[in-house]
C-alpha positions in Angstrom: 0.0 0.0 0.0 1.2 3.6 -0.7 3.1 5.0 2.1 3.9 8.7 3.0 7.5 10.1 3.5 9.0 7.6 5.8 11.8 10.2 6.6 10.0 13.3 8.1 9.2 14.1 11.5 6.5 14.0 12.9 -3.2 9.2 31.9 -3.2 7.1 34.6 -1.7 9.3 37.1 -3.9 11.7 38.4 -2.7 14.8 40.1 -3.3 16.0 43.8 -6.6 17.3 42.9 -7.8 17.9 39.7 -7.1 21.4 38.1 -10.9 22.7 38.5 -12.3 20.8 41.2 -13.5 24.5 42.7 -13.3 26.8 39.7 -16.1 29.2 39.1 -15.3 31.5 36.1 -13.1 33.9 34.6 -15.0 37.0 33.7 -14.5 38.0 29.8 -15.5 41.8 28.8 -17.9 41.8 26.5 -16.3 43.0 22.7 -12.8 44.2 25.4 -11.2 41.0 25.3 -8.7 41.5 22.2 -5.4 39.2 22.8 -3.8 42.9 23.6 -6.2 44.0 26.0 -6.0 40.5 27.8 -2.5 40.0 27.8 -2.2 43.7 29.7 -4.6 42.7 32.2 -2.8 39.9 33.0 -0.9 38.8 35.8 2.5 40.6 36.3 5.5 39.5 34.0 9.1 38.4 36.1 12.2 38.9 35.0 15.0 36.6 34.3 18.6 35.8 34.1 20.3 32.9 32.5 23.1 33.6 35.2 21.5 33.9 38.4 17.7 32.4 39.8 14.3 33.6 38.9 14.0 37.3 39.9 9.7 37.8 40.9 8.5 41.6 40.9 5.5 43.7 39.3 5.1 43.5 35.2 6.6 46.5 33.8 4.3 47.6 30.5 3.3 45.1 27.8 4.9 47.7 25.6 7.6 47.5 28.0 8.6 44.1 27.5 11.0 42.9 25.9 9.8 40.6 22.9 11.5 39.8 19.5 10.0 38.5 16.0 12.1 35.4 17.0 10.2 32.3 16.1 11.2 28.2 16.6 13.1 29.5 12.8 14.8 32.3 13.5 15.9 32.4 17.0 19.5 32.3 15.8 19.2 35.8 14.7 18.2 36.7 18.2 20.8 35.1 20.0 21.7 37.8 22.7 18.2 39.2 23.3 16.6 39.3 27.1 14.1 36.4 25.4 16.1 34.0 24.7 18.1 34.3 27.6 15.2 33.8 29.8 14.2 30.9 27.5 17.9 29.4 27.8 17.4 29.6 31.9 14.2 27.7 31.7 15.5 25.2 29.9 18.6 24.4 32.1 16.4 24.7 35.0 13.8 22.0 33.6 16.6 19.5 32.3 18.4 19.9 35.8 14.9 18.3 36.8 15.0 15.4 34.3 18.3 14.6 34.7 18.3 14.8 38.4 14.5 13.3 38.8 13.0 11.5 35.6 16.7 10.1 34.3 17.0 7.3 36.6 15.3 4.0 37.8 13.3 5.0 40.3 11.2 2.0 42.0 8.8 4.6 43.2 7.8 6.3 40.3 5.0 4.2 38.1 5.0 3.3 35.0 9.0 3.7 34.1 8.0 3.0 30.3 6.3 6.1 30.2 8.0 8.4 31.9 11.0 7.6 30.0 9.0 8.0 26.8 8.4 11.4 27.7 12.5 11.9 28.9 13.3 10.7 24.8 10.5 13.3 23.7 12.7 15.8 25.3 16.8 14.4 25.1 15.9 12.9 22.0 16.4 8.8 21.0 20.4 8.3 22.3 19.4 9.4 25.8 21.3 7.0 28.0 20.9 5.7 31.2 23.9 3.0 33.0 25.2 3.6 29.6 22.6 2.4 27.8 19.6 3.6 25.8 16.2 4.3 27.8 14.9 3.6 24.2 15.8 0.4 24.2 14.4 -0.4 27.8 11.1 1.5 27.1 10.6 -0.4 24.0 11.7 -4.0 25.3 9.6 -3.1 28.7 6.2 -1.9 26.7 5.8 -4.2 23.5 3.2 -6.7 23.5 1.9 -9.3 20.7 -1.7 -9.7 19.5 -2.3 -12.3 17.5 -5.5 -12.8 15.1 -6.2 -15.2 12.6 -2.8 -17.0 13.6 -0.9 -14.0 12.7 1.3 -11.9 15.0 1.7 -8.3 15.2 3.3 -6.4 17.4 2.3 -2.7 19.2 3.1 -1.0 22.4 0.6 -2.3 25.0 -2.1 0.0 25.5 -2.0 -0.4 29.9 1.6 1.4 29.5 0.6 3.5 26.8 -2.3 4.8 27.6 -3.1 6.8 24.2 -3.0 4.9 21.0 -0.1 5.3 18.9 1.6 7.5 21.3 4.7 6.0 21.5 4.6 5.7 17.9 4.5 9.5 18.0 7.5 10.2 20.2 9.6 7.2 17.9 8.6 9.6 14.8 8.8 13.1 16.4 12.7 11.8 17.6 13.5 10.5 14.1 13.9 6.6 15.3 15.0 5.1 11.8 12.7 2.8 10.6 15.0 0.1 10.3 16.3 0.3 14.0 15.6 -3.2 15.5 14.4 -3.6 18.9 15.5 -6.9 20.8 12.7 -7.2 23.6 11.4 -10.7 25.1 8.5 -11.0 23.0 10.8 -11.2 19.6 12.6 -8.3 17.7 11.3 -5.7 15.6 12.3 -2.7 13.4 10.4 0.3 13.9 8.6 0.2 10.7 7.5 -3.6 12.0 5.7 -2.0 14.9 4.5 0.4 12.9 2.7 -2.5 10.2 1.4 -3.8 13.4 -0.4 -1.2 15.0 -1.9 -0.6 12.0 -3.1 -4.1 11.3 -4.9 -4.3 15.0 -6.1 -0.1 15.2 -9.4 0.2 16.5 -10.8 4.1 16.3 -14.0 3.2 17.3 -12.2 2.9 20.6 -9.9 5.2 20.8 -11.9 8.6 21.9 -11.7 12.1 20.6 -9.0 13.9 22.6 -7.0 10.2 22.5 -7.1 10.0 18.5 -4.3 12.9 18.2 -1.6 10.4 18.5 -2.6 7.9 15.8 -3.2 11.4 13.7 -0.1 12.5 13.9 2.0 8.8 12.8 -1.2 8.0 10.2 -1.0 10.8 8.5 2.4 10.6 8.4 2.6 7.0 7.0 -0.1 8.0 4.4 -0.6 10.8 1.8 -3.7 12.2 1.1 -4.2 10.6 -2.1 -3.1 7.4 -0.9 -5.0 7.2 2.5 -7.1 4.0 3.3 -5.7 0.8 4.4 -7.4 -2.1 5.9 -6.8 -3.7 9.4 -6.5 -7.4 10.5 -9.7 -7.6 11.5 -11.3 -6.6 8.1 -11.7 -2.9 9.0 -11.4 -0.3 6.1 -10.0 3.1 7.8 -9.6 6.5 5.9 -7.2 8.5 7.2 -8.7 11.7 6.1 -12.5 10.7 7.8 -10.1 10.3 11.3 -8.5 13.5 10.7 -12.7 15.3 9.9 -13.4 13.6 12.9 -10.8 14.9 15.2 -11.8 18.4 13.7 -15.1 18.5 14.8 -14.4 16.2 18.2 -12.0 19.5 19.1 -14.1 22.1 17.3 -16.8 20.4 20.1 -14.2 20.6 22.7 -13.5 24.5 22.2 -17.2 25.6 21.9 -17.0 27.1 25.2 -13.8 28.8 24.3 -14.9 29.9 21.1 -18.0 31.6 23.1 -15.8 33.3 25.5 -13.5 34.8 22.6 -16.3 35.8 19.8 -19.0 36.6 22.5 -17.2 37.7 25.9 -18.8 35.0 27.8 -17.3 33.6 30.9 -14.2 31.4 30.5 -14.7 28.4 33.1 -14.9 24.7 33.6 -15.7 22.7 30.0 -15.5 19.9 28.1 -11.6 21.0 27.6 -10.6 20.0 31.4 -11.8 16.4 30.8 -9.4 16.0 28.0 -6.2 14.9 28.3 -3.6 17.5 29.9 -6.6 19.6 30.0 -6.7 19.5 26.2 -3.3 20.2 24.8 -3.2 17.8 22.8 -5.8 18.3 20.8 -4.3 20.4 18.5 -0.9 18.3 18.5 -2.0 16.1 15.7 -4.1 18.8 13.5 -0.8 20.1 13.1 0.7 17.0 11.7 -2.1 16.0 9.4 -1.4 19.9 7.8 2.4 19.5 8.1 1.8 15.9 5.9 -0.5 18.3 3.2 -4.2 17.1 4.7 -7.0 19.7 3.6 -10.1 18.5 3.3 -13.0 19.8 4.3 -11.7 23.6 5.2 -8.6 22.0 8.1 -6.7 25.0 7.5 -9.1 27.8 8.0 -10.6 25.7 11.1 -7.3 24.9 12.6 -6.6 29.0 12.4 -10.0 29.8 14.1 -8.6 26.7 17.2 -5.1 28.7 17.0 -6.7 31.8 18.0 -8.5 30.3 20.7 -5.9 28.2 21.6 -3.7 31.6 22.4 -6.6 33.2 23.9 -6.7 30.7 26.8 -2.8 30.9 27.9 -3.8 33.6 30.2 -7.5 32.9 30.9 -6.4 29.3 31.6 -4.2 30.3 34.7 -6.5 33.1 36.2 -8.8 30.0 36.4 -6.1 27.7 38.5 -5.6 30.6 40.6 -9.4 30.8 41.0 -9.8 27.4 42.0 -6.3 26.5 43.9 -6.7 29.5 46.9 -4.5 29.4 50.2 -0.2 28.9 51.3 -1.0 25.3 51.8 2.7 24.3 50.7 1.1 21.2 48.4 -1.8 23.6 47.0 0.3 25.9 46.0 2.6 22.9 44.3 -0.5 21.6 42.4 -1.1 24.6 40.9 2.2 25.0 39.5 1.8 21.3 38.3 -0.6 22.4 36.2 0.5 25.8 35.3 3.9 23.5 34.0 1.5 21.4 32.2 -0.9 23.7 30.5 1.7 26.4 29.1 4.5 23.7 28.9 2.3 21.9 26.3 0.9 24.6 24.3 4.6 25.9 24.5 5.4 23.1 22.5 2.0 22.7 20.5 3.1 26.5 19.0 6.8 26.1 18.4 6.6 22.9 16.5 3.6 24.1 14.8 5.9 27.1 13.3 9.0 25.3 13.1 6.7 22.8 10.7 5.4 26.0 8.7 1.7 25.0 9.5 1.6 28.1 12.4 2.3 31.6 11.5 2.3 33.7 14.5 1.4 37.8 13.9 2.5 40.6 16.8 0.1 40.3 19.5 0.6 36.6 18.9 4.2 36.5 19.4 3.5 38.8 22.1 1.1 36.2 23.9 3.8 33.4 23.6 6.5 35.4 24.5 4.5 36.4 28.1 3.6 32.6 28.0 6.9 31.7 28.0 8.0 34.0 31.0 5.2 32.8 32.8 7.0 29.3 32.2 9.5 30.3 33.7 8.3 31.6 36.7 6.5 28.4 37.4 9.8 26.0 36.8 11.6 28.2 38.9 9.6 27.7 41.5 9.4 23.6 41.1 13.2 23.9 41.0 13.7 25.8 44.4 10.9 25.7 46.0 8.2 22.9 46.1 8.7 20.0 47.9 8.5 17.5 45.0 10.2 15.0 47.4 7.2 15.0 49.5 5.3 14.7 46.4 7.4 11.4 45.4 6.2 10.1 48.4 2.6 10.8 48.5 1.1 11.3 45.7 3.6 8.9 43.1 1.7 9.0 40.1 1.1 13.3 40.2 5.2 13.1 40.6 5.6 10.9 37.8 3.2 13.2 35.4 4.9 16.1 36.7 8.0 15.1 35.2 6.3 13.8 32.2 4.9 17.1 32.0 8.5 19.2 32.6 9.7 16.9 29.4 7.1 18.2 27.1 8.1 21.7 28.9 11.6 21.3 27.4 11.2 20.1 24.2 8.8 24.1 24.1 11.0 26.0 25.4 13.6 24.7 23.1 11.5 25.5 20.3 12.5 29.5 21.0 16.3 29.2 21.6 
């Protein structure tokens, strides 16, 4: 069957309380609310140094700040700019986390094969732990067999996994050849082996609209537009471009609270977003892939724009609403909420710079502006997780909020690195 470019690129856990358990809403002016307006009303910017720690103080001006045309392309150009030494902290600060707390075997974190998927997302496939690669271990630790009709085929099991296809993802977004051959103890396979087989046993019925990002982002990859249908082992014919239409209007659904809140001024609170996974980041992940790999039927690039917008608009409204809900000095309160601050801008973080390092995200002044703030903000949060928060206590009590914790500081890296 045809087969896309096999050379480009491409939870279990639950936290100490979920991020809205108390929320209420975020008032939104009525026709005020331009990304501009919002961004000056927003809570105050901090300064920082890439040679000493995170310095915490009132915003200056939003025309104040210091903010460059820089993008994931051109950052080079840049390279002595407040930004992107700001950027350069935050990204020492969060791999000093990794290397100190997700790079090692650690019986008390869950789910090893996971986390360290998340570690190769960020230090890329060669990462190495004892002197040897976590890819290997993560592979050989995950892989299962499914046989049907007397045929085997292997996939990453979906109790480690957790979203279909997702390891998949992080083997394509880190450029794992497809000929690199896996010894694990249920046989050996080649990449582009466990890629046939996930294939052959997919099931979309089952895998859920914030969940089918992931097998976006590798089919698409694996299949052009003119060449998208293949059929499964179990007789199933799948269209690539009907998963992709589906996603669309599974997020579109997603955001209609958000797109009421930007078009109409309506309050920003608890939706449908906060049920999806990392509160919905991800949703717009594999949008961007299907439009990096030329998908665009049925209007994707003039509906993924109008999710962009909204997608920036909620990088502030997003964290008035943890504030809202997560009051009080309580030491482990005040650590949840910068859990999820990490998480929510750490993501979208990401979701933007790969989005206009791929060409599929062009980002216009106020919207470099938004990112830029974002990415302060970022760094305000990881420079409290680094000198801070107890996340020693949180090891210990709450295991699997640690463990996505440092998932979510990977993701956090792999953005930030997008600007330097």
């Amino acid at each position: 069957m045809p087969r896309g470019n096999r050379n480009s690129r491409g939870r279990s856990a639950r936290r100490i309380c979920s991020p809205t358990d108390r929320v209420g809403e975020v008032r939104v002016e009525r026709g005020g609310w331009s990304r501009r307006r919002l961004l000056r009303r927003g809570a105050g910017l901090v300064a920082t140094s890439v040679f000493g720690p995170i310095a915490r103080g009132v915003a200056p001006a939003l025309a104040d700040v210091p903010f460059s045309s820089a993008t994931p392309s051109g950052a080079a150009a840049d390279a002595l700019s407040p930004e992107r030494a700001a950027d350069l902290h935050t990204a020492g600060l969060l791999r000093e986390i990794i290397d100190r707390r997700a790079l090692v075997a650690d019986p008390g974190v869950p789910n090893l094969p996971w986390l360290w998927a998340h570690v190769i997302l960020a230090l890329g496939p060669d990462v190495r732990r004892g002197g040897k690669p976590i890819l290997d271990e993560m592979v050989a630790d995950s892989l299962e067999i499914v046989t049907l009709d007397g045929k085997s085929y292997p996939r990453f099991t979906p109790a480690l996994e957790r979203h279909p296809f997702h390891f998949l993802q992080i083997l394509q977004a880190t450029d794992v050849p497809y000929d690199r051959r896996f010894v694990t103890p249920r046989g050996n396979y080649t990449r582009r082996e466990i890629v046939a087989g996930s294939e052959a046993v997919y099931e979309p019925a089952r895998a859920g609209d914030d969940e089918a990002s992931w097998a976006i982002c590798v089919l698409t990859n694996e299949f052009q537009p003119d060449h998208d249908r293949f059929k499964t082992a179990r007789g199933a014919e799948i269209d690539v471009a009907d998963l992709v239409e589906a996603h669309l209007r599974d997020t579109e659904a997603v955001y209609a609270p958000i797109f009421a809140s930007m078009d109409e001024g309506k309050g920003y609170g608890r939706g449908p977003v906060h049920g999806k996974a990392c509160n919905g980041a991800h949703l717009v992940y594999g949008l961007i892939d299907a439009l990096r790999h030329g998908y665009r039927g049925g209007s994707l690039p003039e509906r993924f724009e109008r999710l962009l917008r909204a997608t920036i608009f909620r990088l502030q409204l997003e964290q008035k609403l943890v504030d809202a809900s997560l009051r009080g000095d309580d030491p482990m309160v005040r650590l949840n909420a910068d859990a999820i601050k990490l998480s929510f801008l750490g993501h979208l973080i990401e979701d933007i710079g790969y989005g206009v390092k791929c060409g599929v995200v062009k980002l216009g002044t106020d919207d470099q502006r938004a990112v830029a703030r974002a990415r302060v903000q970022l760094g305000e949060v990881v420079g409290r997780l680094a000198g801070e928060h107890d996340l020693d206590r949180l090891r210990a009590e709450v295991p699997g909020a640690y463990s996505v914790l440092l998932g979510d500081a990977c993701h956090a890296l792999r953005g930030i690195r997008y600007w330097t």
